[in-house]
N, C-alpha and C positions, 0 to 999 in steps of 0.2 A: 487139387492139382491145377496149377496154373505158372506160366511164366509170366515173369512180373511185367506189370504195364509198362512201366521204365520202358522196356525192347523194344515197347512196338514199332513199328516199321521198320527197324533198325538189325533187324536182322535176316539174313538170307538162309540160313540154318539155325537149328534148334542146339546148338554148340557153343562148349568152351575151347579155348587154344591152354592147356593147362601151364602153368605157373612151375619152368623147369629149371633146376640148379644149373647155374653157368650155360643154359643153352638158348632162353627167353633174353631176347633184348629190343630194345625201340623198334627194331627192321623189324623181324619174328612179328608184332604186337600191332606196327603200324600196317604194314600188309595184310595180316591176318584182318583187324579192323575194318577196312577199306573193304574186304572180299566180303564182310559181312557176320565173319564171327567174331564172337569176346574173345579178343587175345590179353594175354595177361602174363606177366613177370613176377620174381620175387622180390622185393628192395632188397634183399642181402645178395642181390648180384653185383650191387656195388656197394664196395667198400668201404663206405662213408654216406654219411647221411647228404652230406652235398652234392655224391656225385646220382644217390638214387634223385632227388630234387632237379636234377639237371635232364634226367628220364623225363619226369613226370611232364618237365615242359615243352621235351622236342615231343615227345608224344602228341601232346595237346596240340601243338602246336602246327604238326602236320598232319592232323587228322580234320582240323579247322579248314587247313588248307584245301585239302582234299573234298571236305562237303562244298565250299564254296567257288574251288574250280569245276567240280561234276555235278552241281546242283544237286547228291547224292547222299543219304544218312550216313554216316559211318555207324558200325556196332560200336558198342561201349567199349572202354577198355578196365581190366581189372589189376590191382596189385595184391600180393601174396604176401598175408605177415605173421610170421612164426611166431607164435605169442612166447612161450615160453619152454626153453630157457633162449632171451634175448635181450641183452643188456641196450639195445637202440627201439624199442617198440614202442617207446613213449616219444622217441624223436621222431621216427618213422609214419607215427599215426597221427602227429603234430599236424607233417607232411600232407596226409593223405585229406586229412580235415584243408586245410590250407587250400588244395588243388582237386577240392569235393572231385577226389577219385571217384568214377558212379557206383564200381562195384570192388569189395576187399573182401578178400577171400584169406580165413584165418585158418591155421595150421596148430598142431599140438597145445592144445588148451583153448575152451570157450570162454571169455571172459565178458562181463556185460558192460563193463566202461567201454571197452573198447566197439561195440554193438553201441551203446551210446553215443559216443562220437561220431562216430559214418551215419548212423541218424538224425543227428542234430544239423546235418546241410542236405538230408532226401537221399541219401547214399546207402546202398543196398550192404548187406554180409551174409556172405555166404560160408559156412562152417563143412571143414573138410572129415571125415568120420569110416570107420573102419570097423565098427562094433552097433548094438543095437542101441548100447548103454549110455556111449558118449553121443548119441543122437539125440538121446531123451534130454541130457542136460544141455546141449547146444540149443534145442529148443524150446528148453524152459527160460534160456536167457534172452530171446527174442531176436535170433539171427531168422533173413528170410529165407534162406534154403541150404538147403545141406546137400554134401557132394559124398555118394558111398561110394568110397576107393573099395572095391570088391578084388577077389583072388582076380592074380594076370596082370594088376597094374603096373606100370612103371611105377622105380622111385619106391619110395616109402607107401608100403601097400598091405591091404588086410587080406585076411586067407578065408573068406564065407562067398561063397555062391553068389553071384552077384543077382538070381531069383530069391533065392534068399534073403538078403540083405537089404532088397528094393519094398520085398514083402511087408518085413520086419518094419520098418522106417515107416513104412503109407501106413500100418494099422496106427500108428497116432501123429502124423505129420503130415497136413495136408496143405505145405505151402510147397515153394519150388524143390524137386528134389532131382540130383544129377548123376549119375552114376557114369563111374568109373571103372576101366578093365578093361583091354582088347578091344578099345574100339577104332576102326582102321578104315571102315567103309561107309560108306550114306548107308547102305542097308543096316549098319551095325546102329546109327544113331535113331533109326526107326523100329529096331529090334529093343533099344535103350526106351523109346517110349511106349511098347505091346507090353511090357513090365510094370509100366506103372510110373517110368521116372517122366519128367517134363521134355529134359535134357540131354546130352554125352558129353562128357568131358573125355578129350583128345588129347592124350601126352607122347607118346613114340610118334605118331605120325605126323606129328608136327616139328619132332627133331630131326625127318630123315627128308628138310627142305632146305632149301638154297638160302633161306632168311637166317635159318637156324645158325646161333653164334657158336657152333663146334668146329670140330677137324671135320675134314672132309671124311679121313680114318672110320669116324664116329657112324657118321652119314652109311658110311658103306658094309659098317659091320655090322647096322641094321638090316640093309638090305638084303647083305649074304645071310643072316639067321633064320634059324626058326624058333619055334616055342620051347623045344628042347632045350635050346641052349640059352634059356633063363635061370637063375638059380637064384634062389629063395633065401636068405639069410642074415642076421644079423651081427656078423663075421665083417662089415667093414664100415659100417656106419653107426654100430651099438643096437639100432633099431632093426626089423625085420622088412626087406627091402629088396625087388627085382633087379638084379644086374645081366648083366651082357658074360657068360662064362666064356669066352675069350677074349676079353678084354682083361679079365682074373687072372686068367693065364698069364695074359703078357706081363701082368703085374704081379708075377712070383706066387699064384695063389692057386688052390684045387678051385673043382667043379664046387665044393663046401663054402668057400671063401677063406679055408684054413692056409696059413704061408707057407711055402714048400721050397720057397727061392731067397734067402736072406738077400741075397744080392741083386736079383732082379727086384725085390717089393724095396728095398732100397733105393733102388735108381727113381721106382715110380712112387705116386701119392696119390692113396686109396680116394680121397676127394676131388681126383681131376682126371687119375687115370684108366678107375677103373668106372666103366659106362654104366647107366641105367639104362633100360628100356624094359618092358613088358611082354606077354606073350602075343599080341599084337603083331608081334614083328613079322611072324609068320605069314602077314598079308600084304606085305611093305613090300616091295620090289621096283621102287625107284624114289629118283631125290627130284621132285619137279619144284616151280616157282608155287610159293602159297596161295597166288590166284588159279591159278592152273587145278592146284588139287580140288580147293575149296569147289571150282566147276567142276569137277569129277564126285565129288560126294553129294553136290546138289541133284545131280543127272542120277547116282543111284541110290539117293534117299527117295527120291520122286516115284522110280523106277518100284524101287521096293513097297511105298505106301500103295500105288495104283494095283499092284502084283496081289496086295494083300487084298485089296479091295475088290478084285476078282472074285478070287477062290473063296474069302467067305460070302460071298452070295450061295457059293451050295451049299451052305448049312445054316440057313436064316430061313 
């Protein structure tokens, strides 16, 4: 169990800012950065390989900025590469080698060229995993840590306990391991490491910020939710995946994700209008600046480790 040396001092919390369709962009990533955690994007936020190339380097470029006017580390930043099926992953990872991205976090399929690559410039991969199975082969190809999307995550997510699944993983994976699911508070990212993982990966609570490239709409229909009104299904993106069930609604669809409105899921499109988010949400009750929260997770991760370290003094 360990987070890679790469971090060190380089980060203010034990977190990722997770890699969100249409909602991660430079702002999202460079903010997030600067406050201290891995912010991170997918390149299929843009639409071409030139305009993800055009990221990579305001990124860079103002995260340089920023250590050199605050005499200050920035966190790393990560990009997001769906290996397969993706007709740009070879241009894309061209990319990533090109602009020794520090950390690439791979999505549906392990593949070890692509692990090859990000190691051939010191550049870390982290494999995103939802089962016990696709853990094993992620880490037979020689990624350095694995990310368990556990039940409650936003987005494209597995249905196993996330004690469970963190279990599962440490009995033969002892490099970085990050779990994913519900995590919304500092106490939740120190509850993420009483389990066993190193890390948290943070996906809703980082859409429901001022950086975040949504509608405000978006922002707020997290905030009005609760856990309820997540639904589970594989009804609008083929894969089994967290949506926002009133965002369904407005897009002509049940609480299932089945059409019920020909004419309203006509007006809308299932990839832009209806929400992701996780059961998470149910802890969300406001849209602040990502420095802003980032200090509000550090005050109750802190709060929460010192709390722990209390109470087990009476039973030692």
């Amino acid at each position: 169990m360990a987070i890679p040396s790469q971090f060190d001092n380089q980060l203010s919390l034990p977190a990722i800012a997770a890699p969100m369709f249409l909602a991660s962009g430079p702002e999202l990533v460079i903010e997030t950065c600067k406050a201290g955690v891995i912010g991170s994007f997918p390149s299929l936020n843009q639409r071409e390989a030139s305009g993800f190339e055009a990221w990579l380097v305001e990124i860079k470029e103002a995260l340089a900025a920023f250590e050199k006017e605050s005499g200050k580390k920035a966190a790393p930043f990560a990009v997001n590469l769906i290996v397969m099926p993706n007709p740009r992953l070879d241009e894309d990872l061209a990319l990533c080698v090109k602009h020794k991205v520090p950390l690439v976090i791979t999505s549906l399929g392990a593949q070890k060229h692509v692990v090859d690559a990000i190691h051939s410039y010191g550049g870390l991969v982290f494999h995103d995993v939802v089962k016990g199975k696709h853990a094993r082969k992620a880490a037979s190809i020689g990624v350095d840590g694995l990310i368990a999307v556990s039940a409650g995550a936003g987005g494209h997510s597995g249905a196993i306990n996330p004690l469970a699944l963190v279990a599962e993983i440490r009995s033969f994976f002892d490099k970085t391991l990050v779990l994913a699911g519900s995590v919304s508070h500092g106490q939740d990212i120190a509850a993420a490491q009483m389990l066993g993982a190193d890390m948290a990966y943070m996906g809703t609570r980082f859409i429901a910020t001022k950086e975040a490239m949504v509608q405000q709409a978006y922002k707020d229909m997290i905030v009005d939710s609760a856990a309820d009104q997540i639904a589970y299904t594989n009804k609008i993106s083929g894969m089994m995946a967290n949506f926002l069930i009133p965002s369904m609604e407005q897009a002509g669809r049940d609480a299932q994700g089945n059409v019920i409105s020909e004419e309203a899921n006509a007006e809308k499109t299932a990839w832009r209008d209806v929400w992701s988010a996780g059961h998470g949400v149910s802890a969300i009750n406001n849209v602040p600046s990502v420095a802003d929260m980032v200090n509000q997770l550090k005050q109750e991760y802190l709060s929460a480790v010192k709390n722990f370290e209390v109470q087990s003094r009476f039973f030692l």
